[in-house]
N, C-alpha and C positions, 0 to 999 in steps of 0.2 A: 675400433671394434669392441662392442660391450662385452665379458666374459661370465659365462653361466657360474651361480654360485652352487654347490649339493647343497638339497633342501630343500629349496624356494623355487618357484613356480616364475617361471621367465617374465610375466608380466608386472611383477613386481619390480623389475628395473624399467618398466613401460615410461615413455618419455612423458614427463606432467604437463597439462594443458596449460597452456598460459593462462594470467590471471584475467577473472570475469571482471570488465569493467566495470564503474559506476554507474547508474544513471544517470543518463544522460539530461538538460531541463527540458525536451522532449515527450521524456517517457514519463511513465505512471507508478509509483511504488507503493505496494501493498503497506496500509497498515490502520491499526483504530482509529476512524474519522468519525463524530458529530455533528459537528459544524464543516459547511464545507467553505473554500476561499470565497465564494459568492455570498453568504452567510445566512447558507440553508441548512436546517437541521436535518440529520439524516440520524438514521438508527442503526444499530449492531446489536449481532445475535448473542455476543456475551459481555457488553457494556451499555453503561445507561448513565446519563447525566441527571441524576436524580434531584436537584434543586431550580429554584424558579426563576422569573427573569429579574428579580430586585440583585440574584449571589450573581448573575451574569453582569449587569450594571457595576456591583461593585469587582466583577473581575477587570473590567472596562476601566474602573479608575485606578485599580491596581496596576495595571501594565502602562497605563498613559503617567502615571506620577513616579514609574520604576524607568520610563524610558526618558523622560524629561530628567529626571537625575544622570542619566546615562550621558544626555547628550551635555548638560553642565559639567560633570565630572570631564569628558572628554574637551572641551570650553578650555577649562582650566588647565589641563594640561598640555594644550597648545598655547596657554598665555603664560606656562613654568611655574605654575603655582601646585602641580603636585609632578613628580616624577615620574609618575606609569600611570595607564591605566588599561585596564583589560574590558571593552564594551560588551553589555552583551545583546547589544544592537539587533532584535531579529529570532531572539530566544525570551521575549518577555512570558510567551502562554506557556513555554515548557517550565519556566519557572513559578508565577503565579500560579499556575493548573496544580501543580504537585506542590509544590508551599501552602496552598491552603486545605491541600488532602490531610495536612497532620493533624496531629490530636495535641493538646498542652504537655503530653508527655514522652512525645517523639521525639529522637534526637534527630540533630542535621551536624555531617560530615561536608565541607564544603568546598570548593576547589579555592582559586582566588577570582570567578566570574558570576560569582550567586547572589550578585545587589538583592537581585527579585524574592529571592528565598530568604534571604534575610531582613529583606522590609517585610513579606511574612510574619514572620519571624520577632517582631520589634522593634530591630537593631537598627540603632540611631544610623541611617545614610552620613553623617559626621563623622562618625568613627569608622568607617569604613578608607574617608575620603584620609583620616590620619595618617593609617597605615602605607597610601600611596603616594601621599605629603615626605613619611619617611618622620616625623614627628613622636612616631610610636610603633609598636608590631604587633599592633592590631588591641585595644585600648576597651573593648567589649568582655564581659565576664560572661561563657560559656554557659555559666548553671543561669545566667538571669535569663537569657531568652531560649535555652536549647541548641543553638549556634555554637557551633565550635568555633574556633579562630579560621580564617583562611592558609589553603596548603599551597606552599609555590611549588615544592615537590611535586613531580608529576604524579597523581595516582596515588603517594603514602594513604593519602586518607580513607581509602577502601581499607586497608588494611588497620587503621584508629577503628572506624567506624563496627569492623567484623570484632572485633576484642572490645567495644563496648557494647554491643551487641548480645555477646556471648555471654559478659556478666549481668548483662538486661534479665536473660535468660536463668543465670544461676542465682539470681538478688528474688524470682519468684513472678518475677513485673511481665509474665507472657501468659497465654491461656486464655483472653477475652478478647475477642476481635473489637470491640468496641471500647474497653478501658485497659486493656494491655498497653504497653508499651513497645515500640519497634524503635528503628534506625535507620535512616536513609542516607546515601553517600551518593555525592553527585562528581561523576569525573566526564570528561569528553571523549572522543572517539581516539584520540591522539594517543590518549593516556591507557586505551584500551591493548596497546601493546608493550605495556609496562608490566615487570613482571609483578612488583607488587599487585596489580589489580589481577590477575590469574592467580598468585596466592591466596588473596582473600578471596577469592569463587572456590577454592579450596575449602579452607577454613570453614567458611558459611553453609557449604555444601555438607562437610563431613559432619559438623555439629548441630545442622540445623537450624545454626541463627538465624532472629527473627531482624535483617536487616533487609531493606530494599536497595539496589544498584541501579541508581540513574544514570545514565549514560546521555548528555546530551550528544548525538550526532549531527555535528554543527558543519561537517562535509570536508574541514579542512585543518588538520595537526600542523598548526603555525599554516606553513606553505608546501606540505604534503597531504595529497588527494584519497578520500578513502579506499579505494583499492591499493593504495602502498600499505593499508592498515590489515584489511582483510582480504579474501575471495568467496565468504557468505554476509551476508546479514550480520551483522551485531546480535542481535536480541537470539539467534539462533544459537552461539555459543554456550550458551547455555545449559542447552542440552550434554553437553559434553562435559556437564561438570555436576548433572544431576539434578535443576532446579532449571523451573519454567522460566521462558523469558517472554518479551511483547513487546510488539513494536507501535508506536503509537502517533500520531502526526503531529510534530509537536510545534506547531504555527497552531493547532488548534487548543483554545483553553478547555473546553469543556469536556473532552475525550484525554487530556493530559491528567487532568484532573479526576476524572472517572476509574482511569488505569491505573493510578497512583492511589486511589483510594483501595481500590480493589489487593492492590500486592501490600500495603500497610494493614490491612485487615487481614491479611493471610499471613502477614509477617506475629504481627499482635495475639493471634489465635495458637498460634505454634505451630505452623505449616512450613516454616523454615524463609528462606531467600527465595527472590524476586530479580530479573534483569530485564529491567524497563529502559527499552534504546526509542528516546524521544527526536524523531526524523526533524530534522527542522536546518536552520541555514544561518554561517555567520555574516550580517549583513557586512558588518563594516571590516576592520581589522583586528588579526588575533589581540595586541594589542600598541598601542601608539606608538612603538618603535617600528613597528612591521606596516611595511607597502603593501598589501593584497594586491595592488595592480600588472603589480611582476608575473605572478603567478596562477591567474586565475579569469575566467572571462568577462567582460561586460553584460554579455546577454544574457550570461546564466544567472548574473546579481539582478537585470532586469525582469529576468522570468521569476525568481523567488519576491521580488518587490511586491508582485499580483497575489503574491501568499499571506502578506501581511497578515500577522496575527492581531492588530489592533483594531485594521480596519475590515476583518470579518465579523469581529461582534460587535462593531459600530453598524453595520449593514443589516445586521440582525434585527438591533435594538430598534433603528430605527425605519426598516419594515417589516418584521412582525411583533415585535413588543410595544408600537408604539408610544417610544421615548423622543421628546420633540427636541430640540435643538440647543433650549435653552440648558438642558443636561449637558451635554458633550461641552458647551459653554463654561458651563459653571467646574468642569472637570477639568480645562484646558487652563481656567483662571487660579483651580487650587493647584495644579501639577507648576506655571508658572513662580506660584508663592514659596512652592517647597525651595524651588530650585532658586531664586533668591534667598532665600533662608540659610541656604547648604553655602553659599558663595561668600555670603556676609561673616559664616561661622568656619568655613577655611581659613579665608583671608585674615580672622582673628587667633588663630592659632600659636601658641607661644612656639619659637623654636624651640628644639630640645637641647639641651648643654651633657657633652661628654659624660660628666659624672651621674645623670641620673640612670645608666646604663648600669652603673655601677651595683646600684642600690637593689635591683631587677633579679639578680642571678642567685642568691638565698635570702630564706626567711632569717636567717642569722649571719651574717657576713663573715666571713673567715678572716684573721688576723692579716693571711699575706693578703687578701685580697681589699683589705682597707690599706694598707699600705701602698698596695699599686692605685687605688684612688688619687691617694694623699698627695704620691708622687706625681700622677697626671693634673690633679689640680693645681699643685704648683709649678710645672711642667706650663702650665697654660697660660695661669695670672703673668707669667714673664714677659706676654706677648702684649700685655695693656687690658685692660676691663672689659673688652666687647668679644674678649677672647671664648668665652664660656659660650658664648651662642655660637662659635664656630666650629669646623669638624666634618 
């Protein structure tokens, strides 16, 4: 029997409803569409994909040459030639869509699943594949493309991304929607229950920062279902913390991309934070340790298959743009060459040897800590000459 507290109004001990499920691949969930899976254009009352069919073709070779690296990177690491990898098999349009909303002066906060934002972005796909070679921790220089390093911390990087944000902000770099500078941090639905990412919705909220919060919701945290995560919306949280959020279809490039433009320019002008929850689905596995088959259904992976974000704007192109065959061709033969390219330039990768760790941790080495070198290097040679490349 529940006991009345003085004060409080009895229904405040009212028994909580159980959590609102997910949807189902049944049902319909609300959020910014352009392009629809058939790849029909449709319009929205407050978004617009404002460029023509040439930036739609080249979003087409973007995601076909982001997911051909995907599916080699994955290649490789079932032949042991790198030791993880994390796909992001089925997320190319949330990626490409908002990767090419940047400006040359936006930053990217990146989880360790943003290939696409980072081919965006410059970043040699090689250097990517280092870090999961385990060769290096991550071998890309931050200020050359905008790209920060990749975060295996769940979520830290909302919290990088709001404190360089902030200084975006204090350094003068905000006030033009157009040549301002912003910040965007991409975490998943998984990571949305970490506290660092509700810190930084803090942060960003109470200062203002001109950062955007990607959230790809990919439906599933490792092998936990979004209702273990929330019982609203994603993009809805938001609200609760002070700063609009939006939810966007994120199988669709062109409404990924329109949303993403729109909160970068409201970030860049001084309007503060953005939380853009891009709906879309992990095809394959969280990543190549993890069996999705344990946990998740076949039909649901076959109802999202019909969503393909590559083969909506192939359907487009080639019934109302008029792009004939020999296109999709000629895309399919360079996405091939990269991904030779990427396999031939793995497979030639030096191992790394113990001591170049060493050399990593100051610009000036510390006396004890050249002596623990000194001592691991001859610690090593004990073992015969092929010792350096071991470890």
């Amino acid at each position: 029997m529940s006991e009345s507290v003085p004060g409080l109004a009895p229904e405040v001990f009212a028994p909580v409803e159980a959590p609102v499920s997910p949807p189902q691949a049944s049902e319909e969930v609300e959020f910014v569409q352009l392009l629809t899976p058939e790849g029909e254009r449709v319009e929205h009352p407050d978004f617009a994909f404002d460029l023509d069919d040439e930036a739609i073709k080249g979003f087409y070779r973007d995601m076909t040459i982001v997911r051909r690296i995907d599916t080699e990177a994955t290649a490789l690491q079932r032949q042991g030639e790198l030791g993880l990898w994390a796909s992001l098999l089925g997320q190319e349009a949330a990626q490409i869509g908002s990767g090419r909303a940047l400006n040359a002066k936006d930053m990217v906060f990146p989880t360790y699943r943003e290939h696409g934002v980072a081919y965006c972005q410059g970043v040699d796909p090689l250097n990517l594949l280092g870090l999961f070679r385990g060769v290096d921790q991550g071998a890309w220089d931050p200020r050359d493309n905008n790209f920060h390093l990749y975060t295996i911390v769940i979520g830290a990087q909302t919290l990088h991304a709001t404190g360089y944000a902030m200084g975006q902000q204090r350094d003068h770099a905000v006030g033009d929607p157009d040549t301002g500078e912003a910040t965007i941090a991409y975490f998943g639905d998984g990571a949305s229950s970490q506290g660092d990412v509700n810190e930084a919705f803090i942060y960003a909220s109470v200062f203002n920062a001109p950062v955007v919060f990607f959230c790809q919701n990919n439906q599933w945290a490792i092998s936990e279902p979004i209702d273990r995560q929330t019982r609203i919306p994603l993009y809805q949280r938001a609200a609760g913390f002070g700063f609009p959020g939006v939810r966007v279809d994120g199988n669709d490039v062109l409404a990924t991309y329109a949303v993403t433009q729109q909160a970068l320019k409201r970030a860049r002008e001084g309007s503060g934070p953005t939380l853009v929850e891009a709906y879309t689905y992990r095809m394959g596995a969280h990543t190549t340790s993890d069996d999705p088959t344990k946990y998740r259904l076949s039909e649901d992976l076959e109802y999202w298959k019909l969503k393909d974000p590559i083969e909506r704007v192939k359907a487009y192109l080639a019934r109302s743009a008029g792009v004939g065959q020999d296109f999709f061709a000629e895309v399919e033969a360079e996405a091939d060459q990269v991904a030779a390219e990427l396999r031939r330039g793995c497979l030639a990768m030096p191992d790394p040897t113990m001591t170049d760790f060493f050399q990593h941790a100051y610009v000036d080495m510390p006396d004890e800590l050249a002596v623990q070198r000194d001592q691991y290097a001859a610690y090593a040679a004990s073992f015969g000459a092929d010792s350096e490349g071991e470890g």
